[in-house]
DSSP file (Angstrom, degrees, kcal/mol; ACC not computed):
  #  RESIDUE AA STRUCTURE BP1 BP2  ACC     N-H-->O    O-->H-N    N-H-->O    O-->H-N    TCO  KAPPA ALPHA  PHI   PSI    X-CA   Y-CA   Z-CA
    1    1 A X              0   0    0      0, 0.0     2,-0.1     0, 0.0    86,-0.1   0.000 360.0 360.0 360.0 119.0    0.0    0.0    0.0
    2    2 A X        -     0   0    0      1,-0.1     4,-0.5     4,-0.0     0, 0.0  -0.194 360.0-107.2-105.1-173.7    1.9    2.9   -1.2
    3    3 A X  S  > S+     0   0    0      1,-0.2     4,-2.4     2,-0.2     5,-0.4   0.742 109.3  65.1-105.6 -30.3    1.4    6.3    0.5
    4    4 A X  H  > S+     0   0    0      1,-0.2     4,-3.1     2,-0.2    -1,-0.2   0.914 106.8  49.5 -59.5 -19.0   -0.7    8.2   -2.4
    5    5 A X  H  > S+     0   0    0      2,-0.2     4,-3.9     3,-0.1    -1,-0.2   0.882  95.7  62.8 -98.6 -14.9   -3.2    5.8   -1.6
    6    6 A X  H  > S+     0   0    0     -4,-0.5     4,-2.9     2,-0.2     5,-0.2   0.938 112.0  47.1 -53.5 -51.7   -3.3    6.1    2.1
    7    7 A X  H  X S+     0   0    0     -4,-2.4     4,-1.3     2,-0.2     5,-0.3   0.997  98.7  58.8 -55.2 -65.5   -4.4    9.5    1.2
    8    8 A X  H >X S+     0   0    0     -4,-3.1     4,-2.7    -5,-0.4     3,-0.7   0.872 110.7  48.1 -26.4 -57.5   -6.7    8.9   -1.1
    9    9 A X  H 3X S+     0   0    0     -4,-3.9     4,-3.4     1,-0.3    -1,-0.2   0.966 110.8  49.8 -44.5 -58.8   -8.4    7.0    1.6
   10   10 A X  H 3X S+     0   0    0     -4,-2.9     4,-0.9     2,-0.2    -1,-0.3   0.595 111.2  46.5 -52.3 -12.9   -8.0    9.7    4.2
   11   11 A X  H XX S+     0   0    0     -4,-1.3     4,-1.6    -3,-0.7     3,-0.6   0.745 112.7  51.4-103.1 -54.8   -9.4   12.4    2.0
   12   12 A X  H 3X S+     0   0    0     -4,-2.7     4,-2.2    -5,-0.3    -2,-0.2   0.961 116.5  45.2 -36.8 -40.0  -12.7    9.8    0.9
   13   13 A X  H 3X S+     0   0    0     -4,-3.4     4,-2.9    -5,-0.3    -1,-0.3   0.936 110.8  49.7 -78.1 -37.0  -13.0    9.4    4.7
   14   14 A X  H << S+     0   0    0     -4,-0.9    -2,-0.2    -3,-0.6     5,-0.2   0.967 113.3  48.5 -46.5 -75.9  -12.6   13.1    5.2
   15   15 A X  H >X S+     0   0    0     -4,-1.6     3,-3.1     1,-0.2     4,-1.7   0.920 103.9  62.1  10.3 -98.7  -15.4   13.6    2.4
   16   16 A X  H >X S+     0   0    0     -4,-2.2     4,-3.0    -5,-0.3     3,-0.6   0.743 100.2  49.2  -9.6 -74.4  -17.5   11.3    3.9
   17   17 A X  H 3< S+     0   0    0     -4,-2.9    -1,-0.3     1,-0.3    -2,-0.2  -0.066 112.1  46.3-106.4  59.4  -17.9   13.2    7.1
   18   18 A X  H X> S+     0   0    0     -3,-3.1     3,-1.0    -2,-0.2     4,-0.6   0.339 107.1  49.7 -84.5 -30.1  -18.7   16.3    5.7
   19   19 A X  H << S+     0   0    0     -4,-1.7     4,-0.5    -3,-0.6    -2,-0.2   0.797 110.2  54.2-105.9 -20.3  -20.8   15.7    3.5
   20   20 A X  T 3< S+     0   0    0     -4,-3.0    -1,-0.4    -5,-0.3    -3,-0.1   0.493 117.0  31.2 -99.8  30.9  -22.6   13.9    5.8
   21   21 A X  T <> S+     0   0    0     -3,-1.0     4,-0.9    -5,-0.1    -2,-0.2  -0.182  93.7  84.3 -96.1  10.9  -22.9   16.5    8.6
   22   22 A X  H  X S+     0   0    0     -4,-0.6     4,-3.3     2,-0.1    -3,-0.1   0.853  83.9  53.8 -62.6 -31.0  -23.0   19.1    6.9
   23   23 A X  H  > S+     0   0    0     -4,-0.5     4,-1.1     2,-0.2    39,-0.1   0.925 117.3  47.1 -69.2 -49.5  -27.0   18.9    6.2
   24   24 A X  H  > S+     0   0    0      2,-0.2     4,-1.1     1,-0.2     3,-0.3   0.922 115.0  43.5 -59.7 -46.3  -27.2   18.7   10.1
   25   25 A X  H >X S+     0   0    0     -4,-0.9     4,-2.3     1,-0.2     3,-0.8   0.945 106.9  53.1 -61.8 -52.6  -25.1   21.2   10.8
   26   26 A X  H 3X S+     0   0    0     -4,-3.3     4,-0.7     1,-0.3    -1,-0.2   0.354 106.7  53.4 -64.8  -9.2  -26.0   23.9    8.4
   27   27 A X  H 3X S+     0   0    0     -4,-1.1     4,-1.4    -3,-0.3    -1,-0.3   0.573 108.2  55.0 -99.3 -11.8  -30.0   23.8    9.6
   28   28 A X  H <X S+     0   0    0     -4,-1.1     4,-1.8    -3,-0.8    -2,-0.2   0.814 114.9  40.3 -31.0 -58.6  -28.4   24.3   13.5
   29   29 A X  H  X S+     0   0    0     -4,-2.3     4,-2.4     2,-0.2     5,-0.2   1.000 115.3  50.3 -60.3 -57.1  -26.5   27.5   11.9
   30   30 A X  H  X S+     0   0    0     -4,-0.7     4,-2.6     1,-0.3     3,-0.3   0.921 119.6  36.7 -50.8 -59.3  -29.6   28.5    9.9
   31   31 A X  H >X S+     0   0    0     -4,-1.4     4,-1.6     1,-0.2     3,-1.1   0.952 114.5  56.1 -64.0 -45.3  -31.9   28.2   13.1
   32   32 A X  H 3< S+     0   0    0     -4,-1.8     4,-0.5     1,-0.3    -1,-0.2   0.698 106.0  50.8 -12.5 -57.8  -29.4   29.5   15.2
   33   33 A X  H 3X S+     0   0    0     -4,-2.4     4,-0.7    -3,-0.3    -1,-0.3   0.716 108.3  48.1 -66.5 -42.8  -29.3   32.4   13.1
   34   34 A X  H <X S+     0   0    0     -4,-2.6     4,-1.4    -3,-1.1    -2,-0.2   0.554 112.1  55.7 -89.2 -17.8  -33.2   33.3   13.0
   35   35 A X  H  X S+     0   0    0     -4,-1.6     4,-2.0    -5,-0.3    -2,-0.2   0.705 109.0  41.0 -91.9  -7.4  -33.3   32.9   16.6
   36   36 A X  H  4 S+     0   0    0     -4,-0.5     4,-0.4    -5,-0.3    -2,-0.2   0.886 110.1  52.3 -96.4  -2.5  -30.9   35.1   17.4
   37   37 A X  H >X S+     0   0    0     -4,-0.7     4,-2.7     2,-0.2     3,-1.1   0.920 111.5  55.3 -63.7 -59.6  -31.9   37.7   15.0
   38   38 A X  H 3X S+     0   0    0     -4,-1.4     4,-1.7     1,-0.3     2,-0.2   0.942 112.6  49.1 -46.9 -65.0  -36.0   37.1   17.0
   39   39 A X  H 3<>S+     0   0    0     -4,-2.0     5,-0.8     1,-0.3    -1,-0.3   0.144 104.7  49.5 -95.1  16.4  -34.1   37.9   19.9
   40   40 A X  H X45S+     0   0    0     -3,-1.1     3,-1.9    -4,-0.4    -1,-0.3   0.889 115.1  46.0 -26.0 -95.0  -32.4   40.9   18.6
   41   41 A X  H 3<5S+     0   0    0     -4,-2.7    -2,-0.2     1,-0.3    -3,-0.2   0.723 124.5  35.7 -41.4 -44.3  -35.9   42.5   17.3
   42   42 A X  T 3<5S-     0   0    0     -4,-1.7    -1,-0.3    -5,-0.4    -3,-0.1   0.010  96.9-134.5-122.0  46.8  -37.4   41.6   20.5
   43   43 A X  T < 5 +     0   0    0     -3,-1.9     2,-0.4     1,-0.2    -3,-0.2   0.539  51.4 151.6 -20.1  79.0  -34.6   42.1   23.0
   44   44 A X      < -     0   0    0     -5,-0.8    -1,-0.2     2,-0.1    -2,-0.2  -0.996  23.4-174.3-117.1 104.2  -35.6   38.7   24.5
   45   45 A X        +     0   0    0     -2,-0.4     2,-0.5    -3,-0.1    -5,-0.1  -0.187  23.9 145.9-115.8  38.5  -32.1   37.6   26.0
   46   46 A X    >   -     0   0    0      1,-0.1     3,-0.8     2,-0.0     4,-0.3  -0.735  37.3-153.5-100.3 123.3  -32.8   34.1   27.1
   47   47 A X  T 3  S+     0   0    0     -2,-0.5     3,-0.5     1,-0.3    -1,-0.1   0.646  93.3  45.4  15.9 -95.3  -30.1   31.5   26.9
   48   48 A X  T 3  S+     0   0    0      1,-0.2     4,-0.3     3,-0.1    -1,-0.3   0.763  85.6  88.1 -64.4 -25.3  -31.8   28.6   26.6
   49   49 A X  S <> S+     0   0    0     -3,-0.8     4,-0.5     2,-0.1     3,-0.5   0.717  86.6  61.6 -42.3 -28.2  -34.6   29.9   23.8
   50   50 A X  T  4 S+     0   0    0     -3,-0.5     2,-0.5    -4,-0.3     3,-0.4   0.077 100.2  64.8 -98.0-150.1  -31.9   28.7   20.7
   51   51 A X  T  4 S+     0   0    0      1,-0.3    -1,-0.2    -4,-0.0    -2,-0.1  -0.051  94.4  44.1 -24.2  15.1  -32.1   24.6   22.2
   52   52 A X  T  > S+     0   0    0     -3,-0.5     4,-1.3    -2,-0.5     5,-0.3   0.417 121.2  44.6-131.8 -59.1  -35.2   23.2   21.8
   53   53 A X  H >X S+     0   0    0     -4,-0.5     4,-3.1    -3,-0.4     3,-0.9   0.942 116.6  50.9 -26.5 -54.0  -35.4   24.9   17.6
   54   54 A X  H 3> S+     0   0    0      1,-0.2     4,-4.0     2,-0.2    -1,-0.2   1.000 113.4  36.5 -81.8 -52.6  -32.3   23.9   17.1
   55   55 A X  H 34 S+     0   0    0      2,-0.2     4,-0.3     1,-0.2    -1,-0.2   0.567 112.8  55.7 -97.5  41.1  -32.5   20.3   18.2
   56   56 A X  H << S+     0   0    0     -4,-1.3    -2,-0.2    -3,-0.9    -3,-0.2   0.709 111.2  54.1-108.1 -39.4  -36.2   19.6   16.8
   57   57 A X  H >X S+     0   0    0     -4,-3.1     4,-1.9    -5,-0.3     3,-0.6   0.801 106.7  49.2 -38.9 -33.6  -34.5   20.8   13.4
   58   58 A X  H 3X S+     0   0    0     -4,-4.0     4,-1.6    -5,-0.3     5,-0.3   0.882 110.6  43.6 -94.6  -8.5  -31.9   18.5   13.7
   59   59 A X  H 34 S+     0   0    0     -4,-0.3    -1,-0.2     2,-0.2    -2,-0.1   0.237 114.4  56.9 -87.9  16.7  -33.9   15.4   14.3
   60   60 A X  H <> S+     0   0    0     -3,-0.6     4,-0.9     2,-0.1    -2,-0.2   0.782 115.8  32.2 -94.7 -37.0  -36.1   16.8   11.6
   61   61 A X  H  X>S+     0   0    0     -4,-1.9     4,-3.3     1,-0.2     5,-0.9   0.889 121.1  51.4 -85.7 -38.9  -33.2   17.0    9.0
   62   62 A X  H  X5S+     0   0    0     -4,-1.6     4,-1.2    -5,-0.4     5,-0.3   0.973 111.6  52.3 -60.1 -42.8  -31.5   13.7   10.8
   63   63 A X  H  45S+     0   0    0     -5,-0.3    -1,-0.2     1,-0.3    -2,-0.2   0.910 119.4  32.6 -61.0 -25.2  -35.3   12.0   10.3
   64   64 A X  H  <5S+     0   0    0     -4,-0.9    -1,-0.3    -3,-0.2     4,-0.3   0.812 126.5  42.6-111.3 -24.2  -35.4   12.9    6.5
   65   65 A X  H >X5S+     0   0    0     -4,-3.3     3,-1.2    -5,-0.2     4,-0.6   0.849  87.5  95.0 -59.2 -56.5  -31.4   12.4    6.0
   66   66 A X  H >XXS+     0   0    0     -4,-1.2     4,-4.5    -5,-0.9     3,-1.7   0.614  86.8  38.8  -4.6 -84.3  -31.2    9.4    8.0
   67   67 A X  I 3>>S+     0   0    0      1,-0.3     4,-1.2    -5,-0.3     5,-0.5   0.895 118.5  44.9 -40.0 -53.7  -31.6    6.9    5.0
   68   68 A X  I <45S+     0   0    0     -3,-1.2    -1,-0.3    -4,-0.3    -2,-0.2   0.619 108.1  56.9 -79.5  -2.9  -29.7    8.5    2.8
   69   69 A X  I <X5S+     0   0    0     -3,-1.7     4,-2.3    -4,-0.6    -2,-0.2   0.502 116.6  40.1 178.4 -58.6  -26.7    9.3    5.5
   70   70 A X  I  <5S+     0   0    0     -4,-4.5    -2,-0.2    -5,-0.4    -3,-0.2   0.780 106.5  61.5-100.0   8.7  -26.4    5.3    6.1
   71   71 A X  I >X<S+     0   0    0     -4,-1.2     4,-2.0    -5,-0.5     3,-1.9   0.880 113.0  39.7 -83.2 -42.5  -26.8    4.3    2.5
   72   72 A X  H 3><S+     0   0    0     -5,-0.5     4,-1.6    -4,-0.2    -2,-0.1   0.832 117.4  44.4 -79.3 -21.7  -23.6    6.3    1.9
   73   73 A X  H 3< S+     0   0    0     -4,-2.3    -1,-0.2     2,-0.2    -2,-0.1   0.281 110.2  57.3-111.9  34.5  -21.7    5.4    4.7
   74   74 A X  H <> S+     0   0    0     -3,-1.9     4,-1.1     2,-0.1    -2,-0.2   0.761 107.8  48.6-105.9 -36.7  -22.6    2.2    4.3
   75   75 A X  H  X S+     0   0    0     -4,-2.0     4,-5.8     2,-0.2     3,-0.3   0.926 103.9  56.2 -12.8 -94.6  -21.3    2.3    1.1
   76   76 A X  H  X S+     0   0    0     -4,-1.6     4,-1.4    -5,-0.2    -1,-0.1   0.722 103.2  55.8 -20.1 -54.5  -18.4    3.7    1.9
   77   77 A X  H  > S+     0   0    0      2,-0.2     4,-2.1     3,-0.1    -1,-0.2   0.734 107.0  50.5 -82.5 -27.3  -17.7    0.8    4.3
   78   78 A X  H  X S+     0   0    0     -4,-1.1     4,-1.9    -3,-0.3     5,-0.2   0.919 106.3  52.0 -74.6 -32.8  -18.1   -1.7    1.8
   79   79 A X  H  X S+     0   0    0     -4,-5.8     4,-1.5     1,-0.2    -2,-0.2   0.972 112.7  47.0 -44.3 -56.2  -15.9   -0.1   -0.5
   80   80 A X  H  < S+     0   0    0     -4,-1.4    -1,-0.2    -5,-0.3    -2,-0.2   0.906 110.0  50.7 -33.6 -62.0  -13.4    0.0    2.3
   81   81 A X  H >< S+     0   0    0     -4,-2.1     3,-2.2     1,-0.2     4,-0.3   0.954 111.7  52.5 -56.1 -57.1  -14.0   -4.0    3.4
   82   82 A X  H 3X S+     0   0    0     -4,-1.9     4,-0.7     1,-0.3    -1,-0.2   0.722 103.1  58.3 -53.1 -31.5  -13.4   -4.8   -0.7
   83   83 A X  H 3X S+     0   0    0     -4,-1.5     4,-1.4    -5,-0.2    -1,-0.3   0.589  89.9  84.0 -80.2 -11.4   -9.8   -2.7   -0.7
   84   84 A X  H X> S+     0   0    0     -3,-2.2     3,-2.5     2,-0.2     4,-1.9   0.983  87.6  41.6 -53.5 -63.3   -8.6   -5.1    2.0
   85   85 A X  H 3> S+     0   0    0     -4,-0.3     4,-1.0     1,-0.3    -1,-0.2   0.927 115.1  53.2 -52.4 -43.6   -7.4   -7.8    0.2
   86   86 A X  H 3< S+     0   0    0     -4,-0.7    -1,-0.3     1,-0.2     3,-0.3   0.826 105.2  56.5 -25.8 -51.2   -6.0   -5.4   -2.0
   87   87 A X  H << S+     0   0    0     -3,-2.5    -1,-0.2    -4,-1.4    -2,-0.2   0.902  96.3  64.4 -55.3 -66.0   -4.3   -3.8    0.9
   88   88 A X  H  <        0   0    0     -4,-1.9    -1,-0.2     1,-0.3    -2,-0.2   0.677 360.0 360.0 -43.4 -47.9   -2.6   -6.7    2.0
   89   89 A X     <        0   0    0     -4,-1.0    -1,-0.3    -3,-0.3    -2,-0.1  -0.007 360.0 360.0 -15.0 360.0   -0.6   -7.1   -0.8
């Protein structure tokens, strides 16, 4: 296993878990963002108010991602298991 391909891996694995948290993350920011903005406009300066939006958006995005989130890193992981033998060599 030469060293360009150790990378290769490392960057696919890298990939990976962006692209699959990103979807999660970026509706966190997005709500994040429109409650502190309410609480700007309505100088309502409580803490907690950004944690219960933010995580009933992300188990709405996790609840509609979900599937598609372990088909890919499920994917992923077989591709991975198939490169062994390969590897070994």
């Amino acid at each position: 296993m030469s060293i360009d391909q150790i990378v290769l891996l490392m960057r696919g694995g890298i990939f990976h878990v962006f692209m699959l948290a990103s979807p999660v993350l970026a509706a966190a920011l997005i709500i994040g963002l429109v409650v502190a903005i309410f609480q700007a406009t309505t100088s309502i300066q409580e803490q907690t108010l950004t944690f219960l939006p933010k995580m009933l958006v992300m188990l709405a995005v996790l609840a509609l991602l979900g599937g598609w989130m372990f088909q890919t890193l499920a994917e992923y992981t077989r591709n991975l298991l198939h490169m062994i033998p390969q590897m070994a060599q």
